[in-house]
LUMVEXSE-169816 format. One line per field, with one value per residue (C-alpha): residue in three letters; residue number from 0; x, y, z. Coordinates in Angstrom, 2 decimals, always signed. Example, Ala and Ser with C-alpha at 12.3 -4.5 7.8 and 13.67 -1.06 7.14 Angstrom:
BEGIN
rest = (ALA SER)
nr = (0 1)
X = (+12.30 +13.67)
Y = (-4.50 -1.06)
Z = (+7.80 +7.14)
//
This chain:
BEGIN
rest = (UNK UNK UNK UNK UNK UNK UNK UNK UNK UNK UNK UNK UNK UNK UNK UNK UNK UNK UNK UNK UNK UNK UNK UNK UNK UNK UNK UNK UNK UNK UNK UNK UNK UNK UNK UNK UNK UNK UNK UNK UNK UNK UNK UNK UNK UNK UNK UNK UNK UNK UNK UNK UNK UNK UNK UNK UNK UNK UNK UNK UNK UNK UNK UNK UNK UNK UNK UNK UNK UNK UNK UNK UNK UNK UNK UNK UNK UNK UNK UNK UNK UNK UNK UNK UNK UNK UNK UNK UNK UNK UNK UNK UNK UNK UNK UNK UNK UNK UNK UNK UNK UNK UNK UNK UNK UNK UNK UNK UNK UNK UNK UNK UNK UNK UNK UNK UNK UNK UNK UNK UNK UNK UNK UNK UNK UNK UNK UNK UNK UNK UNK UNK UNK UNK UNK UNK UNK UNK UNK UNK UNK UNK UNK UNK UNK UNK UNK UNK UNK UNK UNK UNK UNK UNK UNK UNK UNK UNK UNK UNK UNK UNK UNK UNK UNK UNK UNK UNK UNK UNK UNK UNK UNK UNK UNK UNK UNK UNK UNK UNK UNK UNK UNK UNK UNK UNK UNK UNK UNK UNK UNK UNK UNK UNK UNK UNK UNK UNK UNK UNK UNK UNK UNK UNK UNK UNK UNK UNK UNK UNK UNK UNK UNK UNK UNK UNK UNK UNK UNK UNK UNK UNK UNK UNK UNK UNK UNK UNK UNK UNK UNK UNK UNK UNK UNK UNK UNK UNK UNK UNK UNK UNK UNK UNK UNK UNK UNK UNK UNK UNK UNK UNK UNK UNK UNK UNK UNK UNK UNK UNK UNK UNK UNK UNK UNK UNK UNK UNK UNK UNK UNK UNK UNK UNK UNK UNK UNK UNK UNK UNK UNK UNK UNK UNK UNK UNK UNK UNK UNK UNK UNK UNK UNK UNK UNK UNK UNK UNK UNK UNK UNK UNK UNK UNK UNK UNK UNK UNK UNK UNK UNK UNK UNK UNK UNK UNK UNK UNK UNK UNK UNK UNK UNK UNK UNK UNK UNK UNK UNK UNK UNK UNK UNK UNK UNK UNK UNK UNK UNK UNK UNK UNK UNK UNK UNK UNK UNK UNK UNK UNK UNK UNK UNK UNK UNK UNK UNK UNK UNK UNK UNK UNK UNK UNK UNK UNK UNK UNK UNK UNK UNK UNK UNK UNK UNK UNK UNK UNK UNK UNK UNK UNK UNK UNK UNK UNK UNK)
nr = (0 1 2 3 4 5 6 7 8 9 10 11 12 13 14 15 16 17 18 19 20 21 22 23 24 25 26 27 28 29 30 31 32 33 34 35 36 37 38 39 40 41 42 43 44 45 46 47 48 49 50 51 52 53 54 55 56 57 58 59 60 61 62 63 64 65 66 67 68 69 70 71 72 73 74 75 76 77 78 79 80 81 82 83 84 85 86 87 88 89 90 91 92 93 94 95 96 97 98 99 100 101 102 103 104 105 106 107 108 109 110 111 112 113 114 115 116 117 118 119 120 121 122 123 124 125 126 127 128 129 130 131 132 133 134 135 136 137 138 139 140 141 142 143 144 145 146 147 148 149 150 151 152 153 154 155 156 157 158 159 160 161 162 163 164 165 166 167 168 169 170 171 172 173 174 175 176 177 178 179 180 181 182 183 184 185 186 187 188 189 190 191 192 193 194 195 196 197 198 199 200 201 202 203 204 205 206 207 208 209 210 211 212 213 214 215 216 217 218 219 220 221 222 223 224 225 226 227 228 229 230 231 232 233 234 235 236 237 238 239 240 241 242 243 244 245 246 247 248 249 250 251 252 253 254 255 256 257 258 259 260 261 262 263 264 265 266 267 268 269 270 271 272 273 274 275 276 277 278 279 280 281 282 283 284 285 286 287 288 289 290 291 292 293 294 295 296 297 298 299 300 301 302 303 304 305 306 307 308 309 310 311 312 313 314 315 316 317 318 319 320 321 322 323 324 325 326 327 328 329 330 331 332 333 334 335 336 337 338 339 340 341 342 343 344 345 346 347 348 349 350 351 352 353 354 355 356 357 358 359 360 361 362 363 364 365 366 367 368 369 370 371 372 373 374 375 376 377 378 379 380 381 382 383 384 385 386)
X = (+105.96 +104.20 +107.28 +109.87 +108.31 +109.44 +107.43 +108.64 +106.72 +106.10 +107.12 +104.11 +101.04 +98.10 +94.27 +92.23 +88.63 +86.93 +88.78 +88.54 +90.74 +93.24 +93.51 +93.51 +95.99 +98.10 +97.81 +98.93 +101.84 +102.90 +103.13 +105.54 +107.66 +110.97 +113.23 +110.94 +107.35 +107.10 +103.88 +102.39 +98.84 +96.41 +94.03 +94.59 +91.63 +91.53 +88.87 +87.83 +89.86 +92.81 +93.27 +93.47 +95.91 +98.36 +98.31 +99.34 +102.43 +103.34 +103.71 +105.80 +108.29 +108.52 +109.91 +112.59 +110.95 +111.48 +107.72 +107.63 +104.38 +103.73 +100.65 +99.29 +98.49 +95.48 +93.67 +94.81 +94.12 +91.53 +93.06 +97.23 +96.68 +95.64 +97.84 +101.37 +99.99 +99.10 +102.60 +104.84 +102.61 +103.78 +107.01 +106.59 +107.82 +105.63 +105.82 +103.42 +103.40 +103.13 +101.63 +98.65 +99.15 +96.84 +97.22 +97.70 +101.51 +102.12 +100.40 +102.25 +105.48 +104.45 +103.41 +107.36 +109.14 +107.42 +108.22 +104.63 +104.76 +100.93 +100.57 +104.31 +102.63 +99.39 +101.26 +103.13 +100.10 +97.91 +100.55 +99.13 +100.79 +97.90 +99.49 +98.42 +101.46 +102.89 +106.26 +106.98 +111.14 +111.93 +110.22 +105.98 +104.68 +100.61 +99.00 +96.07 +93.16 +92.30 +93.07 +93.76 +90.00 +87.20 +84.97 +86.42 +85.55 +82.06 +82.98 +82.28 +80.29 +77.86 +76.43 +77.72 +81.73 +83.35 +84.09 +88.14 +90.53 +94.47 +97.08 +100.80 +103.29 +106.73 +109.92 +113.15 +110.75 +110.13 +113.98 +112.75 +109.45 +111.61 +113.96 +110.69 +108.90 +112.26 +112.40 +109.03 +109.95 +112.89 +111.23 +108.64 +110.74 +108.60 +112.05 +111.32 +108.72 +110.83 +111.56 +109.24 +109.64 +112.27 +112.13 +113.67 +117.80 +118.29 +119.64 +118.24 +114.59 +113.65 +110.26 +108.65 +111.37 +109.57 +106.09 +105.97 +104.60 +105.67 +104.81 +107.68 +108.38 +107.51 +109.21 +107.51 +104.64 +104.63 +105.96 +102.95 +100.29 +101.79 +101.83 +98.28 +96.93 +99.24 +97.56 +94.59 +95.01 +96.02 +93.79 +92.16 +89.89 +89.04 +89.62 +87.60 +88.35 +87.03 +87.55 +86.52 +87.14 +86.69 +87.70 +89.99 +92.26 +90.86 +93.42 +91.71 +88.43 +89.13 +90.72 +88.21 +85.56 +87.63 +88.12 +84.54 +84.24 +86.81 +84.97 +86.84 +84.86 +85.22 +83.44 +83.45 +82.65 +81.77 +79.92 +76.86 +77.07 +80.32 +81.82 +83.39 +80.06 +81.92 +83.81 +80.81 +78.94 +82.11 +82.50 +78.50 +78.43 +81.81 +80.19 +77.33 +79.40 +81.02 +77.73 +76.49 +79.64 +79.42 +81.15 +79.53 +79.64 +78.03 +77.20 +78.02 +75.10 +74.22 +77.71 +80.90 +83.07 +86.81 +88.58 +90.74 +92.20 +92.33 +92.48 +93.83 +93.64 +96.45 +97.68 +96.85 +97.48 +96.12 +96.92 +96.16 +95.37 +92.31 +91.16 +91.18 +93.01 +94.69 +96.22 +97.20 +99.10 +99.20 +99.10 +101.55 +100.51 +101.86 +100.35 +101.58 +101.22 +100.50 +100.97 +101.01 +97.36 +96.48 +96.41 +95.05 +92.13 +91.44 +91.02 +88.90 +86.76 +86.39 +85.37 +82.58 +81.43 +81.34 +79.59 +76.71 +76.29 +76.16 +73.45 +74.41 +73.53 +71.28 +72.18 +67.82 +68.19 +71.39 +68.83 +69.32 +68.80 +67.31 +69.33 +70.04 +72.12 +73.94 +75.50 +76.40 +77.55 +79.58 +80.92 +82.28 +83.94 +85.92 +87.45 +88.41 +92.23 +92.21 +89.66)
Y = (+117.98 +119.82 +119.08 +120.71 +124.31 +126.78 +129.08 +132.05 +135.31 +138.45 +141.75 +142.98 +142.83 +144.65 +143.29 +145.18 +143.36 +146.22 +147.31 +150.69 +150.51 +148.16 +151.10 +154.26 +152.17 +151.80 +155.51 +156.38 +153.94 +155.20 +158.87 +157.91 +155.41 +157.54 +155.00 +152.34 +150.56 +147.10 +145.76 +142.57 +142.14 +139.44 +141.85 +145.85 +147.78 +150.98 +152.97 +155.65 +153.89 +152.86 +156.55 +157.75 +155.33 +155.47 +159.86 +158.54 +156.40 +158.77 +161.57 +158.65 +158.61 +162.14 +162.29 +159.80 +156.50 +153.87 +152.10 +148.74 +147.51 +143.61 +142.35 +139.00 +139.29 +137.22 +139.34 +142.41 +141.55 +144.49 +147.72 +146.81 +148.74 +152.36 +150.90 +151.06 +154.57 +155.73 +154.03 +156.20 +159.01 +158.82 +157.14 +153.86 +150.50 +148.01 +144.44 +141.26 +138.32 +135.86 +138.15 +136.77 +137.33 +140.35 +139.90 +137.27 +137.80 +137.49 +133.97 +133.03 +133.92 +132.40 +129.42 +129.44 +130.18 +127.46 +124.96 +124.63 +122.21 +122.78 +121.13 +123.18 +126.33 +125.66 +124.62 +127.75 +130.41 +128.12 +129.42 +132.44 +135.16 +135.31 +137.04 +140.88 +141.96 +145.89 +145.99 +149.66 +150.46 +146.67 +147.72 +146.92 +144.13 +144.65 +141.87 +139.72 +139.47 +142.38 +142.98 +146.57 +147.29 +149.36 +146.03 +146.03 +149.67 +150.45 +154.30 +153.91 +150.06 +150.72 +147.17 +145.40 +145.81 +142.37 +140.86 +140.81 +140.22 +141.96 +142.83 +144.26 +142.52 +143.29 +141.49 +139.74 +137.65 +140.89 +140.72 +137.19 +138.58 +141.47 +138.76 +136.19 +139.57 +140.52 +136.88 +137.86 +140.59 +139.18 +136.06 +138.95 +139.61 +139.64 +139.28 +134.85 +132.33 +131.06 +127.88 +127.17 +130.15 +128.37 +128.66 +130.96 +130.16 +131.15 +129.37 +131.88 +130.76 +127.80 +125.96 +125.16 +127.53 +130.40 +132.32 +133.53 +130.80 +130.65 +128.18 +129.19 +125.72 +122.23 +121.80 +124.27 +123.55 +119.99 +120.55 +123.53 +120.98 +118.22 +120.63 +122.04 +118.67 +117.01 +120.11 +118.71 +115.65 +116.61 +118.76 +118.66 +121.29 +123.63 +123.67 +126.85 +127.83 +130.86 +130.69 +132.63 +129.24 +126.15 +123.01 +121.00 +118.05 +114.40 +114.10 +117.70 +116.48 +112.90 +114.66 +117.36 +114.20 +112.29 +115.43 +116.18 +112.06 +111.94 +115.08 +118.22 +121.72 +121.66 +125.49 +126.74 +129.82 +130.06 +132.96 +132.30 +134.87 +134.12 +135.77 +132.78 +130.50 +127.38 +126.69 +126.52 +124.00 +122.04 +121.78 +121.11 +117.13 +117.56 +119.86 +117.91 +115.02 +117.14 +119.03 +114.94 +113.82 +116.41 +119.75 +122.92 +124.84 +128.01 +130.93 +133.92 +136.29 +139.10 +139.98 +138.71 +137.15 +136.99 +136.52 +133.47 +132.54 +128.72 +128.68 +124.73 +124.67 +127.60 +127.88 +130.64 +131.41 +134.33 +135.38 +135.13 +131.19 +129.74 +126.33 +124.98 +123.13 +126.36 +127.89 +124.22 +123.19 +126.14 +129.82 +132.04 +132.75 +134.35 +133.86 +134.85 +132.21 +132.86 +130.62 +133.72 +134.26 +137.44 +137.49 +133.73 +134.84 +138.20 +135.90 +133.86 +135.95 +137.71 +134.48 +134.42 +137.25 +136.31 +133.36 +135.64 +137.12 +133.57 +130.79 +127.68 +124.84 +122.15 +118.24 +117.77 +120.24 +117.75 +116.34 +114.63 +117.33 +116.42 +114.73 +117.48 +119.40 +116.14 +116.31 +119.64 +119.88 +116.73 +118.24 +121.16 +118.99 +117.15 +121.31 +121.15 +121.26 +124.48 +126.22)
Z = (+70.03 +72.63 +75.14 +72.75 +73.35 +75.41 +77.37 +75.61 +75.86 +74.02 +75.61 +74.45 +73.12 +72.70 +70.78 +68.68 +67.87 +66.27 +62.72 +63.84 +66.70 +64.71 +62.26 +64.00 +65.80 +63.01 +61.54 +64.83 +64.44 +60.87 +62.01 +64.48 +62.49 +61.87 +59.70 +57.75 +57.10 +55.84 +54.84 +53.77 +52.61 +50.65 +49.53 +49.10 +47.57 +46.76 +48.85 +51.36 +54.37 +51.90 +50.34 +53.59 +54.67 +51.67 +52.46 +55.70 +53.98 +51.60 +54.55 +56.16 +53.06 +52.65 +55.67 +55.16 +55.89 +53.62 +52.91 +51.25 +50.21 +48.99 +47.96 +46.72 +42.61 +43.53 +46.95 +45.10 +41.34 +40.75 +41.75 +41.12 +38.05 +40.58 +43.05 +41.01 +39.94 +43.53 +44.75 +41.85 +42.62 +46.53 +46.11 +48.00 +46.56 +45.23 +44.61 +44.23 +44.98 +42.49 +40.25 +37.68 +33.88 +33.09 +28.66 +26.54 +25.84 +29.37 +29.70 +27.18 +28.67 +31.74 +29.71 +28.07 +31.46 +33.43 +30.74 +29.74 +32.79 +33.53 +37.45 +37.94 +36.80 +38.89 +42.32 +41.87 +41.17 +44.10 +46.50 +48.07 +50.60 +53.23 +55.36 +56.94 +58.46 +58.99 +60.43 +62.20 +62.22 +62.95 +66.75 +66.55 +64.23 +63.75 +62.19 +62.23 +59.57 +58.47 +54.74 +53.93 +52.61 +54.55 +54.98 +58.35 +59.21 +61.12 +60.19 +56.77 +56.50 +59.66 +60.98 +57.70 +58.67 +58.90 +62.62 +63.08 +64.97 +65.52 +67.36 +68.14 +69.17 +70.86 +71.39 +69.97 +67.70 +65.75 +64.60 +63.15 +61.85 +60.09 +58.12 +57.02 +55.48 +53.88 +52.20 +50.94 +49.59 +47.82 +46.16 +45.19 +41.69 +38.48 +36.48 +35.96 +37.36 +40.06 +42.35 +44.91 +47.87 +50.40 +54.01 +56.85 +56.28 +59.90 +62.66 +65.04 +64.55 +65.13 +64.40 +68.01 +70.03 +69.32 +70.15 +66.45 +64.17 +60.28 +57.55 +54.99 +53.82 +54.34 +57.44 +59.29 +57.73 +58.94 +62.29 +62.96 +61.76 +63.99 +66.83 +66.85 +66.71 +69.47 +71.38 +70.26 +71.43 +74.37 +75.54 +79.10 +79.34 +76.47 +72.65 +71.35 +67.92 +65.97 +62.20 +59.01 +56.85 +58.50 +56.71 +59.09 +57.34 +58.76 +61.01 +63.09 +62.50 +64.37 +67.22 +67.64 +67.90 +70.23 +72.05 +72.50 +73.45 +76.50 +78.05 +76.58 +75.88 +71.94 +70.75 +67.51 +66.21 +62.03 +60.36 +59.42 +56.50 +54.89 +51.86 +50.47 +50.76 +49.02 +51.89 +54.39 +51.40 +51.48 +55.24 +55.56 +56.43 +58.40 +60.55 +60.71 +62.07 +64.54 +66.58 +66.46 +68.17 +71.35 +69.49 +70.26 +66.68 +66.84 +63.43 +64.26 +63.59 +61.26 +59.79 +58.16 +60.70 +59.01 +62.92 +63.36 +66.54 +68.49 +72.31 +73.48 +77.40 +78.36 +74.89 +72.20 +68.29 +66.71 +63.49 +59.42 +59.66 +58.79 +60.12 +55.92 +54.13 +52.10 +55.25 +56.00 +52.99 +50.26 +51.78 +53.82 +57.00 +60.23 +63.66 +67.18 +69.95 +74.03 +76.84 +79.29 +81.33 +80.65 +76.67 +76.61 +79.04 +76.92 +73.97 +75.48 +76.91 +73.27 +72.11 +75.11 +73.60 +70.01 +71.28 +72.67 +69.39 +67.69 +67.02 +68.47 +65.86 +67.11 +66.85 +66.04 +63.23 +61.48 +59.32 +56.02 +53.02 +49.77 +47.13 +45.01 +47.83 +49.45 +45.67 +45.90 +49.67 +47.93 +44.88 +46.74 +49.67 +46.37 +46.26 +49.74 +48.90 +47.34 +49.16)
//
């Protein structure tokens, strides 16, 4: 796999590791887009940082930008209700993904229109748009993990704002970028529950040939799994990973150990306060296994860390994708890949740093926990597919 890829490159790029430099970053972006704003987001909530931030899109559309907003009925579930009204207040266009009945009459229609096919209806509502993407005039694509959502701002959370990661990209893989979000936005209709969302119908991207990496259907999906781990595999020096959700398949977690066994620096970074708790349970005895075969797994200390990047020798991704099993084989994501010095040494020296600010987990403390919580640390491992 790893042979089939070119060394393509971005024009260029630009990190942001503190969420207030990814957003005053992309204010400053949205005052200077002239002809459109596309965005894509899992979660939008309505708060001090988002207000702000839609004043700065509706200023956008007033003067003559067209703003297109699409969020995931799951991430965003609490405030769609304010959000369509703040939208038709400003006059930017909505849409969700996959949105989730909100009465009874609309269950029941979902109910009718799926055929009252019940693992249909689930497979189609367990397929999440993960992505965080905002696409200025088809020229800068920001994206990373920040959600739209002041968790990620030290302005208004102090010490308890979330540790991300982002960045902006530039180059002909934006014109590519531009057509996946515009699929998105067309499978987005809440006329019917529809056919599974189909992949990029474009002979001009190509799975492998290019730096920006999308899981739109089963193809990709497969060929993006195969290529990580063949990087895996292969690897000669260095695998560091840094992930908000770490759950790797059995196929990552054999290669990471036989990584760590032929010599290779395996890191990785988890938070050690995570917001989604059941996936650090369910990854407990995996991880376990890992620190006692050689891996270095560190816990990042004293707040949220929601980055997610993987560093293989000379190779980078960064991006929405989680090391689990629902960026894997359920959720939309988007990541941009580097095999060009400088960005692969900036991210790795951002992960030396996160590193510094993490507790490394010691082999002598792996010891066996009472009954009760081997069950649970079991129980939620049996979730591992949809977590």
């Amino acid at each position: 796999m790893i042979g089939r890829m070119r060394d393509l490159a971005w024009t260029n790029w630009l990190f942001f590791h503190r969420g207030d430099d990814f957003f005053d970053h992309l204010v400053r972006r949205v005052r200077e887009a002239r002809k459109s704003i596309q965005i894509e987001t899992y979660i939008f909530d309505i708060d001090p940082l988002t207000e702000e931030l839609l004043k700065e899109l509706g200023a956008a559309r007033r003067r003559g930008c067209r703003v297109q907003l699409l969020v995931d009925g799951v991430g965003s579930y609490i405030w769609l209700d304010t959000l369509k009204a703040r939208c038709a207040e400003l006059g930017l266009e909505l849409r969700v993904w996959v949105p989730v009945p909100r009465t009874f009459a609309s269950f029941r229609r979902m109910l009718w229109l799926g055929g009252f096919r019940l693992l249909r209806i689930f497979r189609y509502f367990n397929r999440r748009n993960h992505r965080k993407i905002v696409l200025i005039d088809h020229r800068y694509g920001i994206l990373g993990s920040q959600n739209w959502t002041q968790v990620h701002s030290e302005k208004l959370m102090g010490e308890a704002a979330w540790r991300d990661s982002g960045l902006e990209i530039q180059g002909p893989e934006i014109a590519t970028l531009a057509r996946s979000m515009g699929l998105a936005w067309r499978r987005s209709s809440p006329k019917r529950l529809k056919v599974p969302f189909r992949g990029l119908k474009d002979r001009r991207y190509q799975v492998g040939l290019s730096p920006l990496r999308l899981n739109q259907d089963r193809r990709s999906r497969r060929f993006l799994m195969n290529d990580l781990l063949d990087r895996i595999r292969n690897a000669q020096n260095r695998i560091l990973i840094e992930s908000a959700y770490f759950l790797p398949s059995r196929r990552q977690f054999m290669a990471l150990k036989r990584a760590a066994a032929r010599g290779v620096v395996v890191g990785v970074i988890l938070p050690d306060i995570s917001d989604v708790p059941l996936v650090k349970w369910a990854a407990h005895d995996l991880i376990r296994a890992l620190v006692k075969a050689g891996v270095h797994i560190f816990e990042y200390q004293n707040r949220i860390l929601h980055a997610k990047y993987t560093i293989v020798d000379d190779w980078a991704t960064i991006g929405s994708s989680n090391f689990n099993h629902r960026s894997l084989f359920h959720d939309l994501e988007v990541e941009a890949s580097f095999t060009q010095s400088e960005p692969v040494n900036a991210l790795v020296k951002q992960w030396e740093t996160d590193c510094e600010r993490s507790k490394v987990i010691d082999p002598r403390q792996t010891h066996q926990d009472v009954f009760w919580k081997r069950w649970f640390f079991h129980l939620a491992f049996r979730l591992r597919y949809v977590l």
